[in-house]
Structure formats: structure tokens, C-alpha cells
KOLZAMAR-825997 format. One record per residue: residue in one letter; y, x, z of N, C-alpha, C, CB in turn. Coordinates in pm, whole numbers, plus 50000, padded with zeros to 5 digits. Atoms other than C-alpha are relative to their C-alpha. Glycine has a CB too. Example, Ala and Ser with C-alpha at 12.3 -4.5 7.8 and 13.67 -1.06 7.14 Angstrom:
REM residues 2
A498815008950000495505123050780501205009050000500034990150125
S498814991849994498945136750714501094992350073500465004149858
***
This chain:
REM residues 228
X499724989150094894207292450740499835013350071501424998849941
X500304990649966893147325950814501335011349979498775001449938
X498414991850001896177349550923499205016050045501554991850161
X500204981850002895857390850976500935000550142500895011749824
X499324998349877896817405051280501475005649984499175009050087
X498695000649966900617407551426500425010449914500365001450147
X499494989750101902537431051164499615000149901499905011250020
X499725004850140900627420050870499774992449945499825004249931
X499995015950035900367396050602499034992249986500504997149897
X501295011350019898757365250602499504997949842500554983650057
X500445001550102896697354650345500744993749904499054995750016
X498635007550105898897324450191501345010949958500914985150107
X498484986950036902007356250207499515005349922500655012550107
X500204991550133899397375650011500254994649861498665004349993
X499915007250107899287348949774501144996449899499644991450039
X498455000850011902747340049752500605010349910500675001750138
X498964981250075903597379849644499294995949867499345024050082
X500284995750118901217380249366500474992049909498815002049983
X499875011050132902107346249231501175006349989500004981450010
X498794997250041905727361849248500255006849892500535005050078
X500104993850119904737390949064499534996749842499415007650037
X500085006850114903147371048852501274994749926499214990150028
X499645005950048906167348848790501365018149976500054983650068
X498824990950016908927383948779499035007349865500565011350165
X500734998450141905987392648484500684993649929498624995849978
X499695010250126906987362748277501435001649960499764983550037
X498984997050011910097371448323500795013649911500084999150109
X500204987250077910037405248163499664997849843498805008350070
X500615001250148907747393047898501104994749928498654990149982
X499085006750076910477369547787501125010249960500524987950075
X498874993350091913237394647800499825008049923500865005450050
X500974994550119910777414847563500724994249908498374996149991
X500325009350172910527389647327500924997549897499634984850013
X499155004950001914077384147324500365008249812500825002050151
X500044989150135913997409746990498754996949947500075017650032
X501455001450138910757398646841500004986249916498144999550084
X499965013050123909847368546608500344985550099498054997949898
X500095016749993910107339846860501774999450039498614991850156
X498245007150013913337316546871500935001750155499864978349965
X499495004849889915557312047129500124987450023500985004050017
X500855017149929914787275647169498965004950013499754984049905
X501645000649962911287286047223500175008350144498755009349865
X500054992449834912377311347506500534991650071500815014250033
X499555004449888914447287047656499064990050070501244994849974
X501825011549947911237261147686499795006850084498304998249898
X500824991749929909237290347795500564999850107499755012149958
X499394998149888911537299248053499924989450112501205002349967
X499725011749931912207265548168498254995650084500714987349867
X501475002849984908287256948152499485013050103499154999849833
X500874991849899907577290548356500634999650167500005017049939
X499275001849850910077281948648499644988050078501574998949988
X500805007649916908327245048691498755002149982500204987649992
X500874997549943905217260548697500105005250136499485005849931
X499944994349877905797282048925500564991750188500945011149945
X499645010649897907637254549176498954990949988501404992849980
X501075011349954904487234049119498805007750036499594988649880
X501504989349954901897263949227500275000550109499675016149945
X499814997749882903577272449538501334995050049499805012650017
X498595000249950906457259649782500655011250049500124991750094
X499204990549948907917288649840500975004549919499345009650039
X499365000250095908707292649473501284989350011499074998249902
X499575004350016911047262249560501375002650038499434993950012
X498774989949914913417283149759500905005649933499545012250072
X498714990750078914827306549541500074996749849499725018050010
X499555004350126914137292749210501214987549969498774996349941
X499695011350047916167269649014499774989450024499844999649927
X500635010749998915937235249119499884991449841500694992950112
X499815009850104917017224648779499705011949872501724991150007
X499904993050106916617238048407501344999949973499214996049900
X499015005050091919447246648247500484989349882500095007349965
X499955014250107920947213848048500465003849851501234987450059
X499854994550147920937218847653501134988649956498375000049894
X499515009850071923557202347434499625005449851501554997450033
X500824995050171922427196547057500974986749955497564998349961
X499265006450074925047182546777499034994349910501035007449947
X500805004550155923757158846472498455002349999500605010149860
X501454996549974920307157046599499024984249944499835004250198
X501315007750133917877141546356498834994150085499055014549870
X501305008149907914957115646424498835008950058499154988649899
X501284985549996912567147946386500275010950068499675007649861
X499344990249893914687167946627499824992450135501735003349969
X500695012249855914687137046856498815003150052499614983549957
X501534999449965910867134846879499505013150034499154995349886
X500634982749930910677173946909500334998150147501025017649935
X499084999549841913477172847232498654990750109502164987049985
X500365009149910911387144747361498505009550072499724983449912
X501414992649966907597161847367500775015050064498765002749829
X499744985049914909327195147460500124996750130501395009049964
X499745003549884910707181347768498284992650099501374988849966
X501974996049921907097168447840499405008950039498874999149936
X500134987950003906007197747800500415006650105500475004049908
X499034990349918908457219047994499654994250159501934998149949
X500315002349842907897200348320498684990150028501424992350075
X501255000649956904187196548325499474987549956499925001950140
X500425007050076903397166648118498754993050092499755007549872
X500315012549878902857144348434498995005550115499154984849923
X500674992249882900837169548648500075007050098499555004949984
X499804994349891902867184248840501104996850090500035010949973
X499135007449928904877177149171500885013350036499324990550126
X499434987349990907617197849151501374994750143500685006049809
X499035002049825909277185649537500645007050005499485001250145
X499194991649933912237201049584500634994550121500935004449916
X499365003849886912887179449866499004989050024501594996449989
X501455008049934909407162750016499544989349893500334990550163
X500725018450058908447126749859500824996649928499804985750108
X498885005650076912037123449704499595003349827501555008250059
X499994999850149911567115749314501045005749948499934987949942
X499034991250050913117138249116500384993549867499495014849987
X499285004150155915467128548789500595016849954501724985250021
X499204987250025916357161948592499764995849856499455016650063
X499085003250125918977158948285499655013349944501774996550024
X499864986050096917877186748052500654998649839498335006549979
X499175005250101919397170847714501104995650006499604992649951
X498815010750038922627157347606500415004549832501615002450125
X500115002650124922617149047222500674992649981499074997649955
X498785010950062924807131546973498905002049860502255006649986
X500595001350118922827116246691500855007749888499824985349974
X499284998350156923537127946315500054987949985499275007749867
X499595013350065923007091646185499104990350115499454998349807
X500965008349935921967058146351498875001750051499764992949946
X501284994550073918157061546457499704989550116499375018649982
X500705014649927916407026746557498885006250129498844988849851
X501084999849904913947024446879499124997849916499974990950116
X501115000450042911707013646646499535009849928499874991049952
X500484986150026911887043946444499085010450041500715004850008
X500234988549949911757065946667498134997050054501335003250128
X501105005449961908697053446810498504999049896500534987450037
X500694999650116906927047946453499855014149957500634991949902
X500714989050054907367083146404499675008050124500845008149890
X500974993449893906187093646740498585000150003500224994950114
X501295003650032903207073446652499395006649886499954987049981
X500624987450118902367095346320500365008449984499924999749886
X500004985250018903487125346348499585006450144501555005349948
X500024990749916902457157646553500835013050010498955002449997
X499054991550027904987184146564500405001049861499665011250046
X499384995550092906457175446270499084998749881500475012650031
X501415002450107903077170246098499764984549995498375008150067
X500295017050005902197129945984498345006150047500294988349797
X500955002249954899097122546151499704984750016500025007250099
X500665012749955896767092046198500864992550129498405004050049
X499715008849879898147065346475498975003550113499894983949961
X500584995849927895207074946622499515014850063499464994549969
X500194981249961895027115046672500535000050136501105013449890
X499905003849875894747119047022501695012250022498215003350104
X498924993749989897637151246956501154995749936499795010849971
X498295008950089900497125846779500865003750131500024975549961
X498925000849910903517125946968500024992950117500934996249944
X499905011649937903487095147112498145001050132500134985249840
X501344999749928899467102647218500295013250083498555000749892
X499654987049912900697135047372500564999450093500645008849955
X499095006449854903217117047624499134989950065501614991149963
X500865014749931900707089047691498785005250098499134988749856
X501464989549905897837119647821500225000150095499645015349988
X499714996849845899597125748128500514991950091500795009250015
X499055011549986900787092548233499524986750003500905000149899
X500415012249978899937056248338501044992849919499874996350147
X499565004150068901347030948112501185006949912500094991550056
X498884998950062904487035747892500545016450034500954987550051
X499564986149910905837075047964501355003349918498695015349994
X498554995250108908847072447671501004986950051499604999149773
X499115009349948911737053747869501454997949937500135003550130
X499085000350070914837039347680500474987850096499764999449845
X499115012149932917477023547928500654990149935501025004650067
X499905009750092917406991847829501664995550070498524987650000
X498855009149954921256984248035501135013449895500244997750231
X498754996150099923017011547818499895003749838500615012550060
X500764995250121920677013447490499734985949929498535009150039
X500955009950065920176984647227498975002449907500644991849940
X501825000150039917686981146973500545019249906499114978349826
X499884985350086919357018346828500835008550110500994998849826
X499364989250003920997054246908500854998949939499525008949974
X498555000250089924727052046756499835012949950501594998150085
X499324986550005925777080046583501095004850051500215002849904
X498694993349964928087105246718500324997150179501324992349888
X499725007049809927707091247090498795006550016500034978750063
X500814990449940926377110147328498874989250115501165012650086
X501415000649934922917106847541499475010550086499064999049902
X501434990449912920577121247782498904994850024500185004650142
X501815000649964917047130147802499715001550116499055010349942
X500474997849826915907128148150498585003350009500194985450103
X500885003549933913107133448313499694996950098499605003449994
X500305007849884911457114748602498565001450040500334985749976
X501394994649968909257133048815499484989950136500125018550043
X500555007949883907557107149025499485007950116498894991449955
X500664997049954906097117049331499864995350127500065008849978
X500515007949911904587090949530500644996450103499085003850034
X499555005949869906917069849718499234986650022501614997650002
X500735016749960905677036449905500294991549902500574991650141
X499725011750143905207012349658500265000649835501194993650025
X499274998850113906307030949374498625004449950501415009649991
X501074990750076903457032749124500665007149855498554989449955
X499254993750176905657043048832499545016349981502285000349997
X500334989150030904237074548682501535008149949498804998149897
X499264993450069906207107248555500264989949848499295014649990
X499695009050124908347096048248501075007249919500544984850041
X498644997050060910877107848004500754990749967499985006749896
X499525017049990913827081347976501645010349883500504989050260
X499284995350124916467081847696501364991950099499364993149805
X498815012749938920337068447859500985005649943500364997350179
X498084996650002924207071247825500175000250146501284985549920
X499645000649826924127071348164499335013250070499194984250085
X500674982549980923507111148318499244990150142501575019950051
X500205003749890923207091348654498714987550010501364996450045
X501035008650040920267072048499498674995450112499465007349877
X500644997149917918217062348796499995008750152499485002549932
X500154993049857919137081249077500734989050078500765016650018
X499635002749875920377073949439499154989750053501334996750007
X501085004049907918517055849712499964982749911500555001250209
X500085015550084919467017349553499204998549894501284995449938
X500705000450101918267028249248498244998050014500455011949939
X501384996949948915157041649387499474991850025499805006650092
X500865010249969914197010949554500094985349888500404996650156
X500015008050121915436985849287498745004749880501565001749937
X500514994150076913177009649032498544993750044500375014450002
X501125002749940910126998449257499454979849910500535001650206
X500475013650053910266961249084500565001249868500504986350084
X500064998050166911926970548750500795011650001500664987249893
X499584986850062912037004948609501225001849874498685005249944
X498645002150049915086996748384499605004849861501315008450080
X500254994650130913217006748059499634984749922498665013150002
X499965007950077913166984447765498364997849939501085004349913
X501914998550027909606973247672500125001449836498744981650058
X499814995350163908796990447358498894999149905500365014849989
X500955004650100906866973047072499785008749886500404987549951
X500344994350101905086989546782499374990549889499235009850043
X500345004850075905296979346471499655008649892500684992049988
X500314990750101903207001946220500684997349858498535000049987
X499494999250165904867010245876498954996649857500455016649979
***
């Protein structure tokens, strides 16, 4: 890497500043916005989505940002609120492309949901309407932008995880949950891709046991589709 002589900055430092300025931009823009037409669920995405960019452009960003998003809680949350939470959270942390290391090779789990259904809402549901709809729009099974085809883009097999040791074939109502996500990033043996995983359990997957148990079964429930 090509460095500048003693007293000034190197090239990667130049780099570093602008992406900063770049990211203390986005930052601005948002508190703009904060008075114009978009939501505050949409800023908090944004936000969230511009802090793991930025930790997946440069490590330096990993320092002083956030390691984590702030965690949302949402009451009486509908099958069509479900399936939003789920793709947002795709979304928000790079929809399987990016390695956001905050600590070398270690796989990351980050809890950004905790929801309490409105009514019952089956795995199979949910799943059936991941498969035809796109934000909220019915679409073909096959539209490569459905829900379900939108989590599957960035991702080797299966990328919608429902712990099968604290989840049966439904979501209760009124009992609480978390959305996780599971940012893979290449340990020995582990081919499991990024994933979003549905539990009662916040501690869904972590610590070192887990980690290596996860290497022969990922603890997700295998999830059949049966078209309507």
C-alpha cells in the first residue's frame, strides 16, 4: 500500500476520512428528513442499513460505530407485518453480502426484533405468503422480487430460519419472539450462509457450543411449501 511521507496521510487514512464524511452525510440527510414525508420506520431501516454499510466498506468504521442496531419491539403484528419485519431485516444488513466482523471470523447473531403476534400465524402461512407477495403486493410464485425470492438472492439454500426447538408448526398469539439475524462469516467447516431465524429464544444460536454444534445441524426446521 502506498503511504505519504512522515506527517502525512496515507492513502487507506485518505480513504477512511472521505468514507466518514460520506457516512456523517447520511447522517444529516436523515436528520433532514426527519420533517419530510418519509416514516420513522423507514428512517430507522435507513439508519440501521447505513451503519452496516458502512462497517462492511471499511474496518475502521467498526470502531466507533454501533456494533448492533438498535432492537425494535412491535405489538399485534400481523402476517403482512411479519413478512415486511422479515425482508427489512434482509435488507438492513446487506442481504447476505456483507461481512460485517466486529470481531475477525466470529459469526455474528444480531436481535433486531422482538414481536408478539396479533393472532396465531402458521409456518405454513407465513411462508405461502412470502411466496406471493412482494411488499405487500400478490405476485406470481415465480417473480424473482416475491419475498421469499428476495431472501433466497443472497443466500445458499434456505435463508428464512424458524427454531425448530422453541417453534412448532405456528407463532402463538400474544407470546413474544425474535428476529435474528445470522451473519455468517466463514468459519472452518461452517458452510451455512447468512440467514434470518425466527426464535423465543434471544440467545438463539450463540456461544462457542452452539457455534460448533450449528456446523452439523443449524437448528432450523425444514420448511415445506405447499401452494394455495
Amino acid at each position: 500500500m502506498l503511504c505519504l511521507n512522515k506527517g502525512k496521510l496515507s492513502t487507506r487514512t485518505l480513504v477512511e476520512l472521505i468514507l466518514l464524511s460520506a457516512f456523517l452525510l447520511i447522517v444529516v440527510i436523515l436528520f433532514i428528513s426527519v420533517k419530510t414525508q418519509f416514516s420513522p420506520e423507514f428512517l430507522k431501516q435507513y439508519a440501521c442499513w447505513a451503519n452496516n454499510a458502512m462497517k462492511a466498506t471499511s474496518s475502521v468504521f467498526r470502531y466507533f460505530l454501533p456494533e448492533e442496531c438498535p432492537m425494535q419491539e412491535k405489538m399485534d403484528v400481523t402476517l403482512e407485518e411479519l413478512a415486511s419485519m422479515i425482508r427489512s431485516v434482509w435488507w438492513m444488513y446487506g442481504r447476505g453480502k456483507w461481512d460485517l466482523a466486529w470481531r475477525g471470523g466470529v459469526d455474528g447473531l444480531y436481535v433486531h426484533y422482538i414481536f408478539y403476534p396479533k393472532e396465531d400465524i402458521k409456518i405454513s402461512d407465513l411462508v405461502v405468503y412470502l411466496k406471493t407477495h412482494s411488499n405487500g403486493e400478490i405476485v406470481d410464485v415465480t417473480d424473482p422480487e416475491s419475498d421469499w425470492n428476495y431472501l433466497q438472492a443472497g443466500s445458499v439454500g434456505t435463508t428464512l430460519c424458524i427454531d425448530k426447538k422453541t417453534i412448532g408448526n405456528e407463532l402463538k398469539k400474544g407470546e413474544r419472539y425474535f428476529i435474528i439475524f445470522y451473519d455468517s462469516r466463514g468459519m472452518v467447516f461452517d458452510s451455512k450462509e447468512d440467514r434470518v431465524a425466527i426464535s423465543k429464544n434471544i440467545n438463539f444460536g450463540q456461544g462457542f457450543i452452539q457455534r460448533i454444534i450449528r456446523i452439523f445441524d443449524d437448528g432450523c426446521k425444514e420448511i415445506i411449501f405447499y401452494q394455495k
